[in-house]
C-alpha positions in Angstrom: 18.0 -2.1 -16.4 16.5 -0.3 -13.4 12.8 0.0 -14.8 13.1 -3.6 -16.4 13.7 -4.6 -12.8 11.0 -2.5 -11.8 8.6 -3.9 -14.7 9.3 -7.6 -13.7 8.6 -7.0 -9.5 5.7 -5.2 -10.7 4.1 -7.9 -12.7 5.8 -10.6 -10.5 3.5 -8.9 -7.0 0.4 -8.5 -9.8 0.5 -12.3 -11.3 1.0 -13.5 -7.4 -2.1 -10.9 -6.0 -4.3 -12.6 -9.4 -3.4 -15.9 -8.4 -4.6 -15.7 -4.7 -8.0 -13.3 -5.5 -8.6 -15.9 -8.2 -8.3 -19.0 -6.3 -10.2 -17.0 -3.1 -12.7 -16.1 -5.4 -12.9 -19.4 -7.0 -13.2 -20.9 -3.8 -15.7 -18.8 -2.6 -17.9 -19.8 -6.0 -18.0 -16.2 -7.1 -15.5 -16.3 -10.0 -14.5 -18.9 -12.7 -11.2 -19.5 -14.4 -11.5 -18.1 -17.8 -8.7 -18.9 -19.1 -8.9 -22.4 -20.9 -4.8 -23.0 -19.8 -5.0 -21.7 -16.4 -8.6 -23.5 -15.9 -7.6 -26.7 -17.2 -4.7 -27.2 -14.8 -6.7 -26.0 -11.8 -9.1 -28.8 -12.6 -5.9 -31.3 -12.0 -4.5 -29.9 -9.2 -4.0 -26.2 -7.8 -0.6 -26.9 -7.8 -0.5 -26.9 -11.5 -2.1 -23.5 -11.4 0.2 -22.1 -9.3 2.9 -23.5 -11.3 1.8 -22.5 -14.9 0.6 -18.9 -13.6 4.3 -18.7 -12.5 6.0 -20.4 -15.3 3.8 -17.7 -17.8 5.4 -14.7 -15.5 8.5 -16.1 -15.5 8.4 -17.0 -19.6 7.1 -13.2 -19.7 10.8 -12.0 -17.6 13.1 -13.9 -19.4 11.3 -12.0 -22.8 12.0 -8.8 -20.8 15.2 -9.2 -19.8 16.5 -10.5 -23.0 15.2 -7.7 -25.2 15.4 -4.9 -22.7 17.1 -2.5 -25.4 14.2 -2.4 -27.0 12.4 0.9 -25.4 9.4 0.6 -27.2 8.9 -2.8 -25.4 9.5 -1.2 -21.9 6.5 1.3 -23.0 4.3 -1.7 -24.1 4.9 -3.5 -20.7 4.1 -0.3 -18.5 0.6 -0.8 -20.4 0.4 -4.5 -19.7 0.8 -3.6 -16.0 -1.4 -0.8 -15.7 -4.3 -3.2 -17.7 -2.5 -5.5 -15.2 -3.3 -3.9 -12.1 -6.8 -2.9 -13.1 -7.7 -6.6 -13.4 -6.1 -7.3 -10.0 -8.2 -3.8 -8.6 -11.3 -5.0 -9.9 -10.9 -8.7 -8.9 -10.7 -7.3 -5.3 -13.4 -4.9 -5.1 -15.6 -7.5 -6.4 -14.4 -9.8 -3.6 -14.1 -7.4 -0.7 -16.3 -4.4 -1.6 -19.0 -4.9 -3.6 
């Protein structure tokens, strides 16, 4: 249960750090939304964004949680947030260092 925790915090800080580069980003006319979800309901409101981003992480939890005996799953969601935080890395340095 520990590292399922650990897994959800990890992806929860990730999805939150996407979010704001994203919208900064957006903002700032460098980047686009690509995806067509997530883009959509940023042109309604960013409220929406916020909201569906969160209701995705939290849809992704609940599928943690609920088959966390499942240790192959554990391994396939260290991937997901090492892909994860390599999106968020890049997002950053194209923001803030290049």
């Amino acid at each position: 249960m520990r590292r399922v925790v650990g897994c959800i915090l990890a992806v929860a800080t990730l999805s939150l750090l996407d979010s704001a580069t994203t919208l900064f980003g957006i903002g700032r006319g460098i980047f686009r939304e690509v995806n067509p979800l997530l883009r959509n309901a940023l042109e309604v409101h960013i409220g929406w964004f916020v909201l569906l981003k969160g209701s995705l992480t939290t849809l992704w939890a609940s599928v943690m949680i609920r088959e966390q005996h499942r240790r192959w799953l554990l391994y396939a969601h260290i991937g997901v947030i090492a892909l994860y935080a390599g999106i968020v890395a890049r997002t950053g340095w194209l923001l803030w260092g290049a």
